[in-house]
C-alpha positions as CSV (number, residue, x, y, z in Angstrom):
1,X,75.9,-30.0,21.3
2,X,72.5,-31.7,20.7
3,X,72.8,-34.1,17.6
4,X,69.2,-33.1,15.9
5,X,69.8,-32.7,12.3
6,X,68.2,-35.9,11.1
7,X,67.2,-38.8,12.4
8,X,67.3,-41.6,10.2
9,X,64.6,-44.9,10.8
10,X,65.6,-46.9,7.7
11,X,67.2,-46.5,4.0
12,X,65.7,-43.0,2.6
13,X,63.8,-43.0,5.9
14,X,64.9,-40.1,7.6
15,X,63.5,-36.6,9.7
16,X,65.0,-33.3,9.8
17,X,64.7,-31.5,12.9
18,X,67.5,-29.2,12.9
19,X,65.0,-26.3,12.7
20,X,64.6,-27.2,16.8
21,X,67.8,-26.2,17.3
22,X,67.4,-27.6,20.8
23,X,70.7,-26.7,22.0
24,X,70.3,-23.1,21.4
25,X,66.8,-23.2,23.9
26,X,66.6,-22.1,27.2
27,X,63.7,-24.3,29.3
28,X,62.4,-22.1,32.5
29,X,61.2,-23.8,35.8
30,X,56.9,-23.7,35.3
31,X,56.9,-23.5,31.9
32,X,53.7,-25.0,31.6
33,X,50.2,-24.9,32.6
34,X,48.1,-28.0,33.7
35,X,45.5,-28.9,36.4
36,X,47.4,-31.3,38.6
37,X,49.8,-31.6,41.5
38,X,53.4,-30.6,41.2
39,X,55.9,-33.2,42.8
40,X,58.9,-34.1,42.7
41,X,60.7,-35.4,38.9
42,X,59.7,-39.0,38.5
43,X,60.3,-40.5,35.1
44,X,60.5,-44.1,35.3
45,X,61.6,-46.9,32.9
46,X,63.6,-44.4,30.6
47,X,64.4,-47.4,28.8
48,X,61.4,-47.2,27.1
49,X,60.9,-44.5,24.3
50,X,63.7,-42.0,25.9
51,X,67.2,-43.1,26.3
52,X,67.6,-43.6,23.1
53,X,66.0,-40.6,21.2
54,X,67.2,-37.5,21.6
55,X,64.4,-35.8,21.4
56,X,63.1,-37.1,24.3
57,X,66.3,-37.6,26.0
58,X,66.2,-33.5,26.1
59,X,62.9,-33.7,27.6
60,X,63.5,-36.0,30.0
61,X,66.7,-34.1,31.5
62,X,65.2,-30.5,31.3
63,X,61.9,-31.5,32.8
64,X,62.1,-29.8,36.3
65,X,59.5,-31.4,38.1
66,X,56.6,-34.0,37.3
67,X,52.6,-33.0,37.3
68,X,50.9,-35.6,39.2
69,X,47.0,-36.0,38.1
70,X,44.7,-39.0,40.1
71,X,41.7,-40.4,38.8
72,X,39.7,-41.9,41.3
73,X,36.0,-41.7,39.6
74,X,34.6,-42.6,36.4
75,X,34.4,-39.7,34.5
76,X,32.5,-39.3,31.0
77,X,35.5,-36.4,30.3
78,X,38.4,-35.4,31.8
79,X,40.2,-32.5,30.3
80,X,43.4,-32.3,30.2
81,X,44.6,-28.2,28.8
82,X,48.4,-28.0,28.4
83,X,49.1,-24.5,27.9
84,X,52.8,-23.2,27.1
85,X,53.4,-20.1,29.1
86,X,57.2,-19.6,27.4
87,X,58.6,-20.3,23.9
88,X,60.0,-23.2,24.9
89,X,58.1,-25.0,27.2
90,X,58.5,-29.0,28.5
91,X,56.8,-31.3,31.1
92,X,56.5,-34.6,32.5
93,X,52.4,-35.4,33.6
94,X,51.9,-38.7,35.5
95,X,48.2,-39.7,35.4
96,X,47.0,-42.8,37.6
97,X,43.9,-44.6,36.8
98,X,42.7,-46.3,39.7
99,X,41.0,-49.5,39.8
100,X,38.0,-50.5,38.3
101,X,37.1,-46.4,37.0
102,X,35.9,-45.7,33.5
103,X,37.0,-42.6,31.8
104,X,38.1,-40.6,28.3
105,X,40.6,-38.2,28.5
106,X,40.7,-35.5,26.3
107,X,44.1,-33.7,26.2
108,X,44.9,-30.6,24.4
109,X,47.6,-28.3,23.8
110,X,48.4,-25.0,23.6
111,X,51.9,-24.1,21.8
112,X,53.8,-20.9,21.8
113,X,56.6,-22.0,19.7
114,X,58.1,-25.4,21.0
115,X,56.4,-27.6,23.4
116,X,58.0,-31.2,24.6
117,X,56.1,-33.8,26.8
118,X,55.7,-37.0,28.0
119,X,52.7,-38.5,29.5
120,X,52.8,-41.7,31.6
121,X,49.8,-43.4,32.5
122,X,49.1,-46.0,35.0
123,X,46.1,-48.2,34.4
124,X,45.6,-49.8,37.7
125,X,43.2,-53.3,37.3
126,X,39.6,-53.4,35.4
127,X,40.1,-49.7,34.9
128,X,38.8,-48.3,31.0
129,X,40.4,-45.3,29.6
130,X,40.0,-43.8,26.4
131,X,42.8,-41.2,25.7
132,X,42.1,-38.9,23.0
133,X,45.6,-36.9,22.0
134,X,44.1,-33.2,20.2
135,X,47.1,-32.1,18.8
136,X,45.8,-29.1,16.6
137,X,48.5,-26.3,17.0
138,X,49.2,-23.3,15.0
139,X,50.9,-24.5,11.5
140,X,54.4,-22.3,12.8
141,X,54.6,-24.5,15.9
142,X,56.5,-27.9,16.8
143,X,55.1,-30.2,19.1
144,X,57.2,-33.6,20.2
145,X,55.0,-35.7,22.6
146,X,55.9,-39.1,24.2
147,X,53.1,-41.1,25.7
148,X,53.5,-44.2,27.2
149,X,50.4,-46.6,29.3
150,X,51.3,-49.4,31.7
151,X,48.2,-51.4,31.5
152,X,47.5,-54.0,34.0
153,X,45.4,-57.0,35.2
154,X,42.1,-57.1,32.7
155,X,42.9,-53.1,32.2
156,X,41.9,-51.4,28.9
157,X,43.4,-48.2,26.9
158,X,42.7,-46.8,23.9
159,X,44.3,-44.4,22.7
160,X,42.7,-41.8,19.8
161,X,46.3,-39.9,18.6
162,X,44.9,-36.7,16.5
163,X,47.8,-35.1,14.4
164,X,46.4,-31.9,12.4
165,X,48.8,-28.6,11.9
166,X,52.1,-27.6,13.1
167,X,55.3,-27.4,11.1
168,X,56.7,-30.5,12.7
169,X,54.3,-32.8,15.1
170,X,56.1,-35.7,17.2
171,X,53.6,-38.2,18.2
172,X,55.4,-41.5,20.0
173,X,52.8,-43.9,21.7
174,X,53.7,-46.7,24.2
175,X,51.6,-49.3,25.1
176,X,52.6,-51.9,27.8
177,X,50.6,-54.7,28.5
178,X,51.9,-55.9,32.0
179,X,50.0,-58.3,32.5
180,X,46.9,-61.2,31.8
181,X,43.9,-59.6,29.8
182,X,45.4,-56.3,29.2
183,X,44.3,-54.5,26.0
184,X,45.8,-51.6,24.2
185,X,44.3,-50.1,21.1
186,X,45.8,-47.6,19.3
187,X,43.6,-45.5,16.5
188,X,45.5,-42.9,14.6
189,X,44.6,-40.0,12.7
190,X,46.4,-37.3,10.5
191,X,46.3,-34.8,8.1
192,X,49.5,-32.9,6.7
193,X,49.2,-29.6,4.3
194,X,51.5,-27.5,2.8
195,X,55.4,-28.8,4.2
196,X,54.0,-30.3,7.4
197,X,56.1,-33.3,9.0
198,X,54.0,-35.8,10.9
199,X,56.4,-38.5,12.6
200,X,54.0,-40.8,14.3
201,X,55.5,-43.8,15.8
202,X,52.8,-46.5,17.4
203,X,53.9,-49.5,20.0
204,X,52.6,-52.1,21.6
205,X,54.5,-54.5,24.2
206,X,52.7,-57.7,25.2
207,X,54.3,-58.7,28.3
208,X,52.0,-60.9,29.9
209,X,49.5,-63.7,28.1
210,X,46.2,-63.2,26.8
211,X,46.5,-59.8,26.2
212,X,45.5,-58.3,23.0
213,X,46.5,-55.1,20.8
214,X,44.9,-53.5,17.6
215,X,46.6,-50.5,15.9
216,X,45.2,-49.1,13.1
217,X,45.8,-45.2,11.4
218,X,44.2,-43.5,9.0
219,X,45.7,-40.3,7.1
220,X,45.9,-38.4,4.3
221,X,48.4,-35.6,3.0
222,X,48.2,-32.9,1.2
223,X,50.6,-30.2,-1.0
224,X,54.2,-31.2,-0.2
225,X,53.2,-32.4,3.3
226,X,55.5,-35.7,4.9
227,X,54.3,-38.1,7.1
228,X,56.7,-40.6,8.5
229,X,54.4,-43.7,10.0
230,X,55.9,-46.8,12.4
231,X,54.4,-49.3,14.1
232,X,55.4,-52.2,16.4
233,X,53.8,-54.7,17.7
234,X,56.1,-56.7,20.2
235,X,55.1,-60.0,21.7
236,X,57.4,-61.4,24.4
237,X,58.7,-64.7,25.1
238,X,56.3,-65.5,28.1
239,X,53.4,-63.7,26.3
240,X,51.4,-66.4,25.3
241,X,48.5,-66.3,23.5
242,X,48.5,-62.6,22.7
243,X,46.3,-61.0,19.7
244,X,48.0,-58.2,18.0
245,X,46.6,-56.6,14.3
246,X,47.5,-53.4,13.1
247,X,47.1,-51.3,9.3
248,X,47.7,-48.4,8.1
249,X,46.0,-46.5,5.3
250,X,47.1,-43.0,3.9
251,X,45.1,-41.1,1.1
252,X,47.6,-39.1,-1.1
253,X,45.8,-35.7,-2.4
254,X,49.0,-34.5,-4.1
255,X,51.9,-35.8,-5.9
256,X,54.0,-34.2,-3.9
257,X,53.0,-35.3,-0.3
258,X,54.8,-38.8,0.9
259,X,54.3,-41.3,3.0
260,X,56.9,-43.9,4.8
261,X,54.9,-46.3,6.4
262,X,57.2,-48.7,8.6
263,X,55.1,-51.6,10.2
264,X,57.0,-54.3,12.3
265,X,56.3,-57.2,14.1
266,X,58.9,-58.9,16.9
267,X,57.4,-62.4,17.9
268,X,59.4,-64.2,20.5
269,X,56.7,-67.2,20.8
270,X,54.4,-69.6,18.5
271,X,51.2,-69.2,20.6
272,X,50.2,-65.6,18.9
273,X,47.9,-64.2,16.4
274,X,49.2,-61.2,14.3
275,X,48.7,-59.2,11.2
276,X,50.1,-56.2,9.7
277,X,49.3,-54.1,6.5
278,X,50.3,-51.3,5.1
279,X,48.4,-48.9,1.9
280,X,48.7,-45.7,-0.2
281,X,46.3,-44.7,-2.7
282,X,45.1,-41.7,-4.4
283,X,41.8,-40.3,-5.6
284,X,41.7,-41.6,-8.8
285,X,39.7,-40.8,-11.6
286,X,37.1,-44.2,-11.5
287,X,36.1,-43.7,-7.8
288,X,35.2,-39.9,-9.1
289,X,33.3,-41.5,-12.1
290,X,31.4,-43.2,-9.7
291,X,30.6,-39.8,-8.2
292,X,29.5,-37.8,-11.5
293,X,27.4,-40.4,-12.7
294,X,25.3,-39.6,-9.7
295,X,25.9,-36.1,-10.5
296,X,28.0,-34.8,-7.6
297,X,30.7,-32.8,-8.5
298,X,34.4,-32.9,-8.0
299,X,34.7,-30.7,-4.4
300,X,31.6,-32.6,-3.2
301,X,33.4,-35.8,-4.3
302,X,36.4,-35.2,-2.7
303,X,34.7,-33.9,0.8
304,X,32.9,-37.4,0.8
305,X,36.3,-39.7,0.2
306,X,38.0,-37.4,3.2
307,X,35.2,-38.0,5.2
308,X,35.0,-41.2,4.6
309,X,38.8,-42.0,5.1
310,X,38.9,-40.4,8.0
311,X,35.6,-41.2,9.8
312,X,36.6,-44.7,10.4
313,X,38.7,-42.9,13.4
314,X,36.8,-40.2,14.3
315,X,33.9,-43.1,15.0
316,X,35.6,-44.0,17.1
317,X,35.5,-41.4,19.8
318,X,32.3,-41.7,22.0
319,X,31.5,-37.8,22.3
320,X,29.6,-36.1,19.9
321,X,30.6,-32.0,21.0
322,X,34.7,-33.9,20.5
323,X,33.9,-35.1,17.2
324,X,32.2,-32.5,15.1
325,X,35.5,-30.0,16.5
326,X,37.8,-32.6,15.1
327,X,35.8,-32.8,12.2
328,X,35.1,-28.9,11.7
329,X,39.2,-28.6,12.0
330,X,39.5,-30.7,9.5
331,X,37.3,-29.7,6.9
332,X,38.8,-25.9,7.1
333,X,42.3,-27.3,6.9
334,X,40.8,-29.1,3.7
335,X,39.0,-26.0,2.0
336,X,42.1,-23.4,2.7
């Protein structure tokens, strides 16, 4: 039997996702949709991110094969559409970056009920990818979604991780930094209504010198919504000179949404530069003053704090047509 009644990241920490009930699921062989070449199963370095959860564990042993995806020119988009075609519906996709190519990748899903992934990325040397994660399923859906990057030699990613709807939303992020001048960036973004879970977990491994990492989220919550938020930045013992900063800022529009924020920092060496903050806040009555003595009311008020909470992410992403859908999303979730 699948232990997944709770899993518990610290005192009063804890998620429930006994409503899974993994071990009562059946997985089918081509449960999935997505441009690519099937080969053979090929998850490497399960060490990191899936032998020790068990929700990715279950993943990992009822993938049946791996979707293999090459990108071999820059590309100003490459889409990514993961469509379920069963209830319960897991995959491994293996991207490769090669050399030297520019490229954002947009990734979206498609849920049925349960959908479980993991997506390894290999950034081969002086390659640029932006990775933007659109997770906006159906609010009766449950997506768990591992995502790991092997960065190498002068190799940037940066990753855009979206979390809006579903009834429980996984998002896990790995970022390894293999070797010298290897950055990782990590920009999060999510937005929980009515008894949504969001259990976002950010990391970043330097493993090499001068390399440099930035995570930063932004999110608000909403009704009785929960968000469960970790972060880890990990500098290793030969990684000298490595840069790592990361915060985390969640707007609270009800008292009954929480937010565990978890940030952590393992430093094995002196020669680093790191940071790490963590902030809750509501809309309080002042910043609305500030507002009606300008004679904007409440709902406009509170449209421009979202917006402006949750722009400093969305900026971040380079297309415009991805952007205003993000945005559109998030303003209907807002005025239902």
């Amino acid at each position: 039997m699948i232990e997944t009644e709770n899993i518990k990241y610290g005192i009063g920490i804890n998620a429930d996702y006994s409503v899974l009930a993994l071990d009562t699921r059946k997985v089918e062989n081509d449960s999935i949709d997505c441009v690519g070449e099937s080969v053979a199963r090929d998850i490497k370095q399960v060490d990191i991110g899936i032998q020790n959860n068990f929700l990715f564990s279950y993943i990992a042993e009822n993938v049946k094969n791996t979707i293999s995806i090459c990108i071999d020119k820059d590309t100003p988009v490459f889409p990514i559409d993961i469509k379920a075609k069963a209830d319960t519906a897991v995959a491994h996709i293996q991207i490769i970056i090669k050399k030297g190519i520019k490229t954002t990748i947009h990734e979206q899903i498609t849920n049925k009920n349960f959908v479980g992934i993991i997506i390894d990325l290999q950034v081969e040397e002086g390659a640029d990818v932006t990775y933007i994660a659109d997770q906006r399923c159906n609010d009766d859906t449950y997506t768990i979604a591992l995502r790991r990057a092997f960065v190498h030699k002068n190799a940037k990613i940066k990753w855009i991780d979206i979390a809006i709807g579903g009834a429980i939303a996984n998002s896990t992020m790995y970022t390894l930094l293999d070797e010298s001048g290897a950055v990782g960036e990590t920009y999060g973004l999510f937005y929980g209504t009515d008894e949504q879970l969001h259990d976002i977990s950010h990391t970043t491994v330097h493993r090499s010198s001068y390399t440099k990492s930035i995570l930063k989220t932004n999110g608000v919550l909403d009704n009785k919504s929960k968000a469960i938020y970790r972060s880890l930045i990990d500098i290793r013992e030969n990684a000298f000179n490595a840069d790592g900063q990361q915060k985390e800022e969640t707007l609270l529009l009800s008292r009954d949404a929480h937010v565990s924020s978890v940030p952590d920092l393992q430093i094995a060496n002196s020669e680093v530069t790191c940071s790490h903050g963590v902030s809750t806040r509501n809309i309080d009555e002042q910043t609305l003053f500030y507002f009606f003595s300008r004679g904007i009311d409440r709902e406009v008020a509170r449209h421009a704090i979202l917006d402006g909470h949750l722009s400093v992410i969305l900026d971040m992403i380079e297309d415009d047509s991805i952007i205003l859908r993000v945005a559109d999303a998030i303003m209907q979730t807002y005025d239902t």
